[in-house]
C-alpha positions in Angstrom: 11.1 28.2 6.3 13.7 30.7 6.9 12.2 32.8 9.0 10.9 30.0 11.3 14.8 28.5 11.4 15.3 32.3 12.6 12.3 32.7 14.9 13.3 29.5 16.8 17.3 29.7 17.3 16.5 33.3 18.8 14.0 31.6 21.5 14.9 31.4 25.0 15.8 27.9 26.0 13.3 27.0 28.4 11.2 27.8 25.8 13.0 25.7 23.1 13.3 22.8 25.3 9.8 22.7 26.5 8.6 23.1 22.9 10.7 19.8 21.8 9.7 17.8 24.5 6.1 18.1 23.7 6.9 17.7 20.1 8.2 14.0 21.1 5.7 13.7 23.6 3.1 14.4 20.9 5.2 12.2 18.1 4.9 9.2 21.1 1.3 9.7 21.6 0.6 9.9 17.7 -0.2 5.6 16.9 -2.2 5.6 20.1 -4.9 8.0 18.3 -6.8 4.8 16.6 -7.2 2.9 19.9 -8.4 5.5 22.2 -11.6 7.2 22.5 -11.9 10.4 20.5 -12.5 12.3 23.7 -9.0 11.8 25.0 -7.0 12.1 21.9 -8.2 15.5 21.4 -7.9 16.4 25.1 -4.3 15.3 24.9 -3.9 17.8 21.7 -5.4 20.6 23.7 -3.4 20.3 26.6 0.0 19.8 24.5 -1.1 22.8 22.6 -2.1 24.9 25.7 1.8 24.0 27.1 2.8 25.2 23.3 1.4 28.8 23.7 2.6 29.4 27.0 6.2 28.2 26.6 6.3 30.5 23.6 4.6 33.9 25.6 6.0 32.5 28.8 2.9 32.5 30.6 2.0 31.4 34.1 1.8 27.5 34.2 -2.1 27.0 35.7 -2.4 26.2 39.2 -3.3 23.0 40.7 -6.8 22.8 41.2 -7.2 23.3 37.5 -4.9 20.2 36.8 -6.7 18.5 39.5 -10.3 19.4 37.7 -9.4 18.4 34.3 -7.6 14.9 35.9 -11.1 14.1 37.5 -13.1 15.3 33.9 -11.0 12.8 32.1 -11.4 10.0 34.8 -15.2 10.3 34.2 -14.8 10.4 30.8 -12.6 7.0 30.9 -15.5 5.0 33.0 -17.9 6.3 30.6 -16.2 5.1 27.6 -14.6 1.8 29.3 -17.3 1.6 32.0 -14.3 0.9 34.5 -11.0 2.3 35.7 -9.1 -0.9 35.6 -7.7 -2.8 32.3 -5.2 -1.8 29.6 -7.5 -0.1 27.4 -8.5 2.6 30.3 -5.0 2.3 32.0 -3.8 3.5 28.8 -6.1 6.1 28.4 -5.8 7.4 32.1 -1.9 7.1 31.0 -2.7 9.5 27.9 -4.0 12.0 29.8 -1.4 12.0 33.1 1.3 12.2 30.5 -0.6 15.6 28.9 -1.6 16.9 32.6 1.7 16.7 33.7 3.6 18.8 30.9 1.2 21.5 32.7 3.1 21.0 35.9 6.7 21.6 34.6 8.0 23.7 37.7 11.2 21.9 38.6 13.5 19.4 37.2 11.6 16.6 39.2 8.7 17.3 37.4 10.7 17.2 34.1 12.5 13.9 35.1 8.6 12.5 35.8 7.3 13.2 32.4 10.6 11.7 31.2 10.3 8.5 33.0 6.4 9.2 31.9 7.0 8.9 28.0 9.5 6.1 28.3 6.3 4.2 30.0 4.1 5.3 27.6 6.4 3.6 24.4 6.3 0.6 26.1 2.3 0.9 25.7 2.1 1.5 22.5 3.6 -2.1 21.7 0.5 -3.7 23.8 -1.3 -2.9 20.8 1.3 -3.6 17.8 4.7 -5.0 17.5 5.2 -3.9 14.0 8.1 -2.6 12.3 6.4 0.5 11.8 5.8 1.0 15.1 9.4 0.0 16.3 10.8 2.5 14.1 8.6 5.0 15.4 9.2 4.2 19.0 12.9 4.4 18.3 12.4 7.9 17.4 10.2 8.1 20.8 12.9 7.0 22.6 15.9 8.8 21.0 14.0 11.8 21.5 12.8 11.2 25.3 16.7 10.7 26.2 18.2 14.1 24.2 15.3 15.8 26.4 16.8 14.0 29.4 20.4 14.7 28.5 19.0 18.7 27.9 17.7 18.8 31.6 21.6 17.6 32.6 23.2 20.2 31.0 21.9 23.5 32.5 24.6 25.8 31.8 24.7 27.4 28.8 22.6 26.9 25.5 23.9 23.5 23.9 22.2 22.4 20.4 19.9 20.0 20.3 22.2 18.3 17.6 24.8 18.3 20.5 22.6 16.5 22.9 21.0 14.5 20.2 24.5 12.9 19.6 25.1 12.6 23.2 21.8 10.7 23.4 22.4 8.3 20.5 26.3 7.8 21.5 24.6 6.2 24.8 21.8 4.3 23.5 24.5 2.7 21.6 26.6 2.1 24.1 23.6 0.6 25.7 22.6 -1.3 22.5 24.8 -4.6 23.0 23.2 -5.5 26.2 19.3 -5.0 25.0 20.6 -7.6 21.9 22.1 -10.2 24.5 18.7 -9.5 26.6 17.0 -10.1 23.5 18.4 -13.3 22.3 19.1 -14.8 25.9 16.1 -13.8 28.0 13.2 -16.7 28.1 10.3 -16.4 25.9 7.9 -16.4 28.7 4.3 -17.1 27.2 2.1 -14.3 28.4 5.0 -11.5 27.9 5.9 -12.5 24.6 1.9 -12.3 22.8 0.3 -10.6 24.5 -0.4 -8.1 21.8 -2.5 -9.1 18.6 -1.1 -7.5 15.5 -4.3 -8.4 13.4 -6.7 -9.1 15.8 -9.8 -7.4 14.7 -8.5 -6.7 10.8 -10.9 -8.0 8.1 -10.0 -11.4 6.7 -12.0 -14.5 6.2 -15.1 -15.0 7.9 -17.2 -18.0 9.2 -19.9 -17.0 6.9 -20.5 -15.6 3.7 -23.3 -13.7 2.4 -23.0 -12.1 -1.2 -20.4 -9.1 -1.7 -18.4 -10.2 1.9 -15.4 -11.8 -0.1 -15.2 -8.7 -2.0 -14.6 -6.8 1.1 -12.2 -8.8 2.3 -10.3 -8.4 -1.2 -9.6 -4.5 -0.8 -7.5 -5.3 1.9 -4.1 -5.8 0.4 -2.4 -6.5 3.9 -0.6 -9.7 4.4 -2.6 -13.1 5.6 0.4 -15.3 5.1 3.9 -16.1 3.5 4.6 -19.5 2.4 8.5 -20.7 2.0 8.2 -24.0 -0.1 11.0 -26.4 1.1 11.1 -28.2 -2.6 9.7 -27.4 -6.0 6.9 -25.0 -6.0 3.4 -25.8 -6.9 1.4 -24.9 -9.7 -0.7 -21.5 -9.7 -3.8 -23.3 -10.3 -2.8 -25.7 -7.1 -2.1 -22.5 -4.6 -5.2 -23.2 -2.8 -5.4 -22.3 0.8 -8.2 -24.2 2.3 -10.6 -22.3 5.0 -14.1 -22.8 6.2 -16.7 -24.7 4.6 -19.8 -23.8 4.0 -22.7 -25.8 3.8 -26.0 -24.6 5.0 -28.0 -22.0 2.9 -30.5 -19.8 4.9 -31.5 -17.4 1.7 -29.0 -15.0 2.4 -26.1 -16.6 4.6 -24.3 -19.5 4.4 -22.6 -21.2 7.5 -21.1 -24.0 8.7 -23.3 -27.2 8.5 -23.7 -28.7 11.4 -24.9 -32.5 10.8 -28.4 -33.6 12.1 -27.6 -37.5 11.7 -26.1 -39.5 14.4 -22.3 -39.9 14.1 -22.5 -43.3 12.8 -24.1 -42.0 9.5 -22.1 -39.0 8.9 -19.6 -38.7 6.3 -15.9 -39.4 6.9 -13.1 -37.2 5.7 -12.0 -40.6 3.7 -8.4 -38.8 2.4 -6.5 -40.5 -0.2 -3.1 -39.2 -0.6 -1.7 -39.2 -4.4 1.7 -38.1 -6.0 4.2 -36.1 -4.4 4.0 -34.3 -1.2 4.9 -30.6 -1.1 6.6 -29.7 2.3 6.5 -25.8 3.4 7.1 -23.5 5.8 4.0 -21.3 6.7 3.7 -17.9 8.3 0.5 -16.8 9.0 -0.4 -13.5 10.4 -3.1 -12.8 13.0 -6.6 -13.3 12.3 -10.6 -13.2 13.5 -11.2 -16.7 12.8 -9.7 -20.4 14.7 -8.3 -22.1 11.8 -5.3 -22.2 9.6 -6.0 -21.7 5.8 -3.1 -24.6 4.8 -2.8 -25.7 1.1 -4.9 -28.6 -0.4 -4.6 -31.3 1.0 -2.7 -31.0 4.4 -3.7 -34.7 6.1 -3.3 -35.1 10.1 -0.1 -37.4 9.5 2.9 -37.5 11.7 5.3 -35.3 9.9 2.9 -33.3 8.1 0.4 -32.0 10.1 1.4 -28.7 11.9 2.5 -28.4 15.4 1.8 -25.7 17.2 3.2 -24.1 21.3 0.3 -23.5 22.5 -2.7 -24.8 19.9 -4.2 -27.8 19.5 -4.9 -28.4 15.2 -7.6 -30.7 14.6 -8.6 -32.0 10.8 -12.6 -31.9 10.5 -14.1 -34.1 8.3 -14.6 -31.0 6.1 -10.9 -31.1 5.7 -10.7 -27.7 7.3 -8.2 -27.3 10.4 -9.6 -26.2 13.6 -8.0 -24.2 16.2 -9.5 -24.1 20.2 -9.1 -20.3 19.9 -8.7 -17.1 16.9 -5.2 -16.9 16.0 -4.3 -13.9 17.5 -0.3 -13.9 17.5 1.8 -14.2 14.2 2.8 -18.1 14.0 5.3 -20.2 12.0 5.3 -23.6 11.1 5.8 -26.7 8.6 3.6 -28.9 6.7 3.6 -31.3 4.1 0.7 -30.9 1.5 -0.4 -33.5 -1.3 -1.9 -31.3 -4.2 -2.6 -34.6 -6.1 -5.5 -35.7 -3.6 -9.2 -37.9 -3.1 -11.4 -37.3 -0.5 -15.0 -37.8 0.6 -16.6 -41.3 0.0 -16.7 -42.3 -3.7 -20.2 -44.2 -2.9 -23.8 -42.3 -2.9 -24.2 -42.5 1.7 -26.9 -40.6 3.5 -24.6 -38.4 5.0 -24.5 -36.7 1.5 -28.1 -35.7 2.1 -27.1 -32.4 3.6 -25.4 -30.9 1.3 -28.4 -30.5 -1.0 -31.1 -28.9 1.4 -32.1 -25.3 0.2 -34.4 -22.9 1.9 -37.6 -23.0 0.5 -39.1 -19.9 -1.1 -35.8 -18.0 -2.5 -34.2 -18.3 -5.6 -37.5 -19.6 -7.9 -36.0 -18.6 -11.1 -32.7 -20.2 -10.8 -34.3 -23.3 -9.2 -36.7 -24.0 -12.4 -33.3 -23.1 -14.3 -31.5 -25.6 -13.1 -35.3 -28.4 -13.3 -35.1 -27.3 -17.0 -31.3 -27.8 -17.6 -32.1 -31.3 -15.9 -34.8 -32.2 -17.9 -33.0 -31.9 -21.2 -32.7 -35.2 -23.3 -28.6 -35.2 -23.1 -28.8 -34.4 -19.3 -31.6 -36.4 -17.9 -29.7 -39.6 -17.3 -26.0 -37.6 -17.0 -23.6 -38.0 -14.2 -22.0 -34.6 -11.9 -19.2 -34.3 -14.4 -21.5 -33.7 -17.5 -23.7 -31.4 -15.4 -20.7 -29.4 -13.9 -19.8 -29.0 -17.7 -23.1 -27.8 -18.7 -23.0 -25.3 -16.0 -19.6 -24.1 -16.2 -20.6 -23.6 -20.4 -23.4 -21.5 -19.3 -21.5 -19.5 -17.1 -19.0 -18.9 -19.8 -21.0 -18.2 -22.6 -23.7 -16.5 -20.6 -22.4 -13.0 -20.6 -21.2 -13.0 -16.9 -18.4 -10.4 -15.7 -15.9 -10.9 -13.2 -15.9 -7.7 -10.5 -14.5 -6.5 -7.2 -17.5 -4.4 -7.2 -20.3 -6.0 -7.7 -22.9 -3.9 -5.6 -25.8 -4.7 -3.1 -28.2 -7.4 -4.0 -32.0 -8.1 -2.9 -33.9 -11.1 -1.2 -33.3 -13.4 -4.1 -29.6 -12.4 -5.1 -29.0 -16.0 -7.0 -32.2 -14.9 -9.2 -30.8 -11.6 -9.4 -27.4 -12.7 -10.0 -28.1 -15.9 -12.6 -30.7 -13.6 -14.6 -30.5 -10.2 -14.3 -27.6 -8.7 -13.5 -24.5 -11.4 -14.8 -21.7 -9.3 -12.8 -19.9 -10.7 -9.3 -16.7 -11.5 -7.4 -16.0 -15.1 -6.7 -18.5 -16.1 -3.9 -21.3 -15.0 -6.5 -20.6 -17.3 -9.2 -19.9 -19.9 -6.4 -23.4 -19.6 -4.4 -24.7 -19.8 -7.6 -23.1 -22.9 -8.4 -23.7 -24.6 -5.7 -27.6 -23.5 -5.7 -27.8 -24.6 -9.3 -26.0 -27.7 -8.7 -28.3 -28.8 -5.5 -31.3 -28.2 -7.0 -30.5 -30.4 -9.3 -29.8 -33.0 -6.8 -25.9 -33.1 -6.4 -24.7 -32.7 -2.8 -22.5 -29.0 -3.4 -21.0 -26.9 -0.9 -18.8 -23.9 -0.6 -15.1 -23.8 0.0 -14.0 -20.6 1.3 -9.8 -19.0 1.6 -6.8 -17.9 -0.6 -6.4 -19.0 -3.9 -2.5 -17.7 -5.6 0.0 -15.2 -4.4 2.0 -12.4 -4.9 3.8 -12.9 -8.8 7.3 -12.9 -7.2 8.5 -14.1 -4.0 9.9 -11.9 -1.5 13.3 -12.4 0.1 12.5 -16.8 -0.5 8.5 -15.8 0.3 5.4 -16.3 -1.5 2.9 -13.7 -0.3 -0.7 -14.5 0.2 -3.0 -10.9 0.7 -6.2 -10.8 2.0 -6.5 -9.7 -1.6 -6.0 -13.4 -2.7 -9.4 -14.2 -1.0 -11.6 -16.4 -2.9 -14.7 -18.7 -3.0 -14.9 -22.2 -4.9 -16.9 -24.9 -4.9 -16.9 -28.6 -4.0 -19.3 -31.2 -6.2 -19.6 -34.6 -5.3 -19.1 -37.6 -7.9 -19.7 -41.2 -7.6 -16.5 -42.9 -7.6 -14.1 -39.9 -6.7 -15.9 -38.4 -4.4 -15.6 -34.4 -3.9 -14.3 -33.0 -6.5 -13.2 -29.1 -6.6 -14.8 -27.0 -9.1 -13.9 -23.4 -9.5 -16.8 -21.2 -11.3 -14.5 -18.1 -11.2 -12.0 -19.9 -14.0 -15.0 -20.4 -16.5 -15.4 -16.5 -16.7 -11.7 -15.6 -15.4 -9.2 -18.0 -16.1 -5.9 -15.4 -15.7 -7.5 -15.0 -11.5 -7.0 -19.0 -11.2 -3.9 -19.7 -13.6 -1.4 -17.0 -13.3 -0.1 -15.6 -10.3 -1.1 -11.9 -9.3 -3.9 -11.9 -11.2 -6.5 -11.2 -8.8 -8.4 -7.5 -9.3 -6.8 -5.0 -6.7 -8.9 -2.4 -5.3 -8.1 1.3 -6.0 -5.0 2.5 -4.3 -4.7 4.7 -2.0 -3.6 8.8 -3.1 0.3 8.4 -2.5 0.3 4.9 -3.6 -1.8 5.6 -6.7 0.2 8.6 -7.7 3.5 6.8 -7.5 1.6 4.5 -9.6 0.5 6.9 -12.1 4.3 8.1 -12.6 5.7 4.5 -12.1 4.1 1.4 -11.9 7.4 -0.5 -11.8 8.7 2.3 -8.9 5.6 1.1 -7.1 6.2 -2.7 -7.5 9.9 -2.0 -6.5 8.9 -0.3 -3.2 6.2 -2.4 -2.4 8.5 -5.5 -2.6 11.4 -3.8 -0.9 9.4 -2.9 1.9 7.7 -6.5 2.4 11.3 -8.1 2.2 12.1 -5.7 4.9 8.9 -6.3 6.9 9.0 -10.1 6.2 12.5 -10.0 7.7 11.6 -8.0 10.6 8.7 -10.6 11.2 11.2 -13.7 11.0 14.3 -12.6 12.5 12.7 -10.7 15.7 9.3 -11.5 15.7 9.5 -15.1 15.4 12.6 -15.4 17.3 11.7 -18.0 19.6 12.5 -21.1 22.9 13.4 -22.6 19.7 16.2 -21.1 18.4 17.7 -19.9 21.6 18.2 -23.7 22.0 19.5 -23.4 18.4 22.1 -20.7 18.9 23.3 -22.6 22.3 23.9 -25.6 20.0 25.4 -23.3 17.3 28.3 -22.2 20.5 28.9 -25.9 21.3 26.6 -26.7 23.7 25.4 -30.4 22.6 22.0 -30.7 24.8 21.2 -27.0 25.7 18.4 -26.6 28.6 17.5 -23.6 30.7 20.1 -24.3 33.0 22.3 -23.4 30.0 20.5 -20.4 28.7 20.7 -19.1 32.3 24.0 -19.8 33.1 25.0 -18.0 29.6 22.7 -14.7 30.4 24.0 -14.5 34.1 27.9 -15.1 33.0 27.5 -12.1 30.2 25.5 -9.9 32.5 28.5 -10.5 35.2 30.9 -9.5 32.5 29.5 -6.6 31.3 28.4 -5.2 34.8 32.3 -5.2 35.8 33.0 -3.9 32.6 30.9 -0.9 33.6 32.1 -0.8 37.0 35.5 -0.1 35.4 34.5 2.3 32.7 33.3 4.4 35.9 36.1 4.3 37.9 38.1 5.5 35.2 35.5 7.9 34.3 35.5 9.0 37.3 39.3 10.0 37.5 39.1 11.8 34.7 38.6 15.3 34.6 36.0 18.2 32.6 38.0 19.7 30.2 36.8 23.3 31.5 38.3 22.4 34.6 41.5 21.3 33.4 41.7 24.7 31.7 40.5 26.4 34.6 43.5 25.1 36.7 45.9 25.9 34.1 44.8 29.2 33.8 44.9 29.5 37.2 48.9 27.9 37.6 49.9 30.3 34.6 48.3 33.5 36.9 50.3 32.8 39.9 53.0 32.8 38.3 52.3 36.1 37.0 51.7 36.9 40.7 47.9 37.1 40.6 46.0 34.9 42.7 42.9 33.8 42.0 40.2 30.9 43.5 39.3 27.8 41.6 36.1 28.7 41.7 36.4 32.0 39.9 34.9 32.2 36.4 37.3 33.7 33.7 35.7 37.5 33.6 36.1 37.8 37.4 40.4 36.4 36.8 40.5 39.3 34.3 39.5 41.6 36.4 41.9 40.6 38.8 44.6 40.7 36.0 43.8 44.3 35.6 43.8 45.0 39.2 47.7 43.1 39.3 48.9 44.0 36.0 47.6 46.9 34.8 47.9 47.9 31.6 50.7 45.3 30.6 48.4 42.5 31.6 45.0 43.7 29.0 45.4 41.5 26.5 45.6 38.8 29.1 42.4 40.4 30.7 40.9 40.6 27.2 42.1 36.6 26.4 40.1 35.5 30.3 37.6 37.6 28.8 36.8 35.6 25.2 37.2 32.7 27.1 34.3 34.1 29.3 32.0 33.9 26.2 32.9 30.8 24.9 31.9 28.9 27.7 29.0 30.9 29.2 27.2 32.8 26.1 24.0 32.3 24.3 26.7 30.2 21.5 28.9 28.5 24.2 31.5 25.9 22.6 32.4 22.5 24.1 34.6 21.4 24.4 37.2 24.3 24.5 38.7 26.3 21.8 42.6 24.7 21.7 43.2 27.6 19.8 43.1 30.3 23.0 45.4 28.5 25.3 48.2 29.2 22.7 46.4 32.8 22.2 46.4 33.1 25.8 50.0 31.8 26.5 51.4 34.1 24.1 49.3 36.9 26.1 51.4 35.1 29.3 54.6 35.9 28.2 53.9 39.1 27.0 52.7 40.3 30.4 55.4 38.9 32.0 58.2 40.2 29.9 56.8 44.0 30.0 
């Protein structure tokens, strides 16, 4: 480490500089890597380190046409991978590539100022595909490093530290820094500018259909799907269920949405009955693949409870799932009212229940004459849902089933191979198996699909709901109360239903695991303090919205704000603090470098010593006159012009000025001019 510190302080500093702009150039093109093609990300790195090696040897830059061959290589390479020039994700990667290109075209200090201009482009890409605090922080970085490269190509005299210039650039950033927060809280939320980006588009998370072992996937994800903020007490564990799709046709291998084959007059009616107290909540819900919102059992489509939503149109199916026109592909925030305490569904036998007990024919033969035999018993044969539920749910309990996050591949018949064979599953086994068991047995059953519990604690006021929490239940039907929610998983894993945080976790990751291994309450401690920070980040800037801009006008008096308002407010500050800046220049202006101001007083104290000198003389060339004037009374004048030479043009020049030599050098005066 040493001998690197060594290595670079003694380089020259073109070389330096060059080498720390490509290092933030390289630091700005880093989260970029897992959106663009593999063909550019390692062109980029070649190219950066090409520019390394030759600011180190100072080689010859390579002339144009090679630039020019490598720009048209990569352009080919872009319409092969994109199929087209146009777009963000080729205008990014034909960005990627100028911004490496150009580095090999650093000549002159346009071409520096380009690639400047260049890089502070290129952060502003790098939110089109995340607006994360990770990313913020690492575009902050980005940018304080672009503008101490900028402030380095303004200072050419000399060999200032990149400490030096790194203060100089984070002194004006924060200078800048009030006016990007007024910006910020003042400037209209303009739809397409503020989501265009989808932090979670494309993640795993729930799915529209479920096929044995998908759940499971989706449950070694511990990302965030959603943060709930209950406005009163908070429910039960065993009540923290998040409602998603519902799935009610059975292929062999998949089941999807049903999709009723009877006119509309027969089909069943959501036929909600509210009971008990509501619970009202504020939900966040992060980005995800599918257009629904997973809300807590029972959110009804009620003035006052159902959500509202800029933008969306919620609609209640007669499922009781809510249905979005379009995937949710922007972090949102709202507030419902739930009713744990709930009926729904018809609580008469009606045709429309017919669907919900087809099966495929040919799959499953061994569970099917299962379930005939279970029927057929004496104390079952006349028995209603609720005493065939409990016969199940026994068997399930008592039949040496395991409860798994890794449960393996299964065959063509994976209820057979499941119910019989193998006993060992996450939560959509034991509920595909249910439901199977139940149908063939003649009880309209169906699959219920989301999040069941959260995180133990909440965070900063915050429940948090992983992807982790995803789960699989079922849904019987019963004369009289109609559908009634059955949970297999709870007969063979009660803690996953009844106590939050119980859900399995996959294996962590190797830092995560080994903080882990030292710490498990270390690990817990970070992992909460950084989704406080994170949920912060997501509710104070993220979700900062027309809303509360109307909010904080009201907050400074205003009693009906309006845009007019919000205008006349960003226009009036703006005014203020462009005069305000018009006056810190003219003052700024009238001051003076405090070199100069040396310079002349130098210069005042050598006339009247009778040596004459220009302004524009540097301090060796005034010694020199000194020695042609005075002699050898005037040397240790010479010699003080001479140390002041050094300090303000060697390899280690100081700035500003040493206070300490004008009283060397006025002593030196006085000398010369008494001898």
């Amino acid at each position: 480490m040493q001998a690197f510190t060594a290595r670079w302080a003694h380089l020259p500093r073109e070389a330096r500089d060059t080498l720390f702009q490509l290092g933030v150039i390289g630091w700005t093109l880093l989260p970029h890597a897992v959106h663009l093609p593999v063909w550019c990300v390692l062109l980029s790195a070649v190219i950066l380190a090409w520019r390394g090696r030759l600011a180190l040897v100072n080689g010859a830059l390579p002339g144009r046409w090679t630039v020019a061959g490598v720009l048209v290589l990569a352009a080919a390479l872009t319409w092969w991978s994109e199929r087209t020039l146009l777009g963000k994700e080729a205008g990014v990667t034909m960005l990627v590539v100028l911004m490496a290109l150009k580095t090999l075209e650093l000549r002159a200090r346009r071409d520096a100022l380009v690639v400047f201009f260049l890089g502070f482009f290129l952060v502003l890409t790098n939110f089109l595909y995340s607006q994360s605090l990770l990313v913020a922080l690492s575009m902050v970085v980005s940018v304080w490093g672009l503008l101490t490269a900028l402030v380095l190509a303004h200072m050419p005299v000399g060999r200032p530290t990149l400490a030096r210039a790194g203060g100089l650039a984070a002194r004006a950033a924060l200078l800048g820094a009030p006016i990007m927060v007024v910006l910020f809280l003042l400037f209209p939320r303009i739809g397409p500018l503020w989501g265009m980006p989808g932090d979670a588009a494309g993640r795993t998370g729930l799915s529209g259909t479920l096929r044995l072992g998908g759940v499971a996937e989706v449950a070694n994800d511990e990302s965030v799907a959603l943060r709930v903020r209950f406005l009163g007490p908070v429910p039960a564990a065993e009540d923290m269920y998040f409602r998603g799709p519902v799935l009610g046709s059975f292929d062999g291998r998949d089941w999807t949405r049903l999709e009723p084959r009877l006119p509309p007059q027969l089909r069943l009616r959501a036929g909600l009955e509210l009971q008990g107290t509501p619970t009202r909540y504020e939900m966040t819900l992060e980005p995800s693949r599918l257009p629904l919102l997973p809300l807590l059992e029972m959110t009804p489509d009620t003035a006052g409870a159902a959500p509202v939503l800029d933008g969306f149109q919620p609609v209640l199916r007669s499922d009781l799932q809510w249905q979005l026109e379009r995937p949710v592909t922007d972090r949102l925030r709202f507030e419902v009212q739930a009713w744990p305490r709930h009926r729904h569904g018809p609580p008469s036998l009606q045709v429309g229940l017919r669907d919900w007990v087809d099966l495929p024919p040919g799959y499953n033969p061994r569970t099917l004459q299962w379930a005939a035999d279970l029927r057929a018993r004496p104390e079952l044969q006349t028995a209603g849902t609720a005493e065939l539920v409990a016969a199940v749910l026994g068997h399930i309990r008592t039949g040496g089933f395991s409860y798994t996050l890794e449960p393996g591949p299964y065959g063509r018949d994976a209820i057979d191979e499941f119910w019989f064979d193998r006993q060992f599953g996450f939560c959509e086994h034991f509920a595909a198996a249910f439901v199977v068991v139940m149908r063939a047995m003649d009880v309209p059953a169906r699959i219920v699909t989301g999040y069941q519990g959260t995180d133990p604690l909440p965070v900063d006021g915050y429940w948090i709901v992983r992807q982790s929490n995803a789960h699989a239940w079922a849904e019987v039907w019963e004369a009289g109360r109609g559908w009634v929610r059955v949970d297999p998983t709870a007969a063979v894993a009660p803690d996953r239903i009844r106590q939050r945080g119980r859900n399995l976790t996959p294996r962590p990751g190797l830092v995560a695991g080994a903080i882990n291994n030292v710490s498990p309450a270390l690990a817990a401690q970070l992992r909460q303090a950084w989704e406080l920070v994170n949920n912060r980040w997501n509710q104070w800037v993220m979700g900062y919205s027309r809303g509360q801009q109307f909010d904080l006008l009201r907050s400074l008096g205003m009693q009906s704000p309006d845009w007019q308002d919000l205008a006349t407010l960003l226009i009036g500050l703006l005014a203020a603090a462009s005069a305000a800046g018009a006056g810190w220049a003219w003052w700024d202006r009238r001051r003076q470098d405090p070199w100069q101001r040396l310079q002349q007083r130098v210069q005042q104290q050598l006339q009247a010593l009778g040596v004459v000198v220009a302004p524009h003389e540097a301090p060796r060339a005034r010694a020199q006159r000194v020695r042609g004037v005075l002699g050898a009374r005037g040397e240790a004048l010479a010699q003080a012009l001479e140390a002041l030479d050094l300090q303000r043009y060697a390899q280690a020049a100081s700035s500003p000025p040493d206070r300490r030599w004008w009283a060397r050098f006025v002593t030196a005066a006085r000398q010369a001019a008494s001898g």
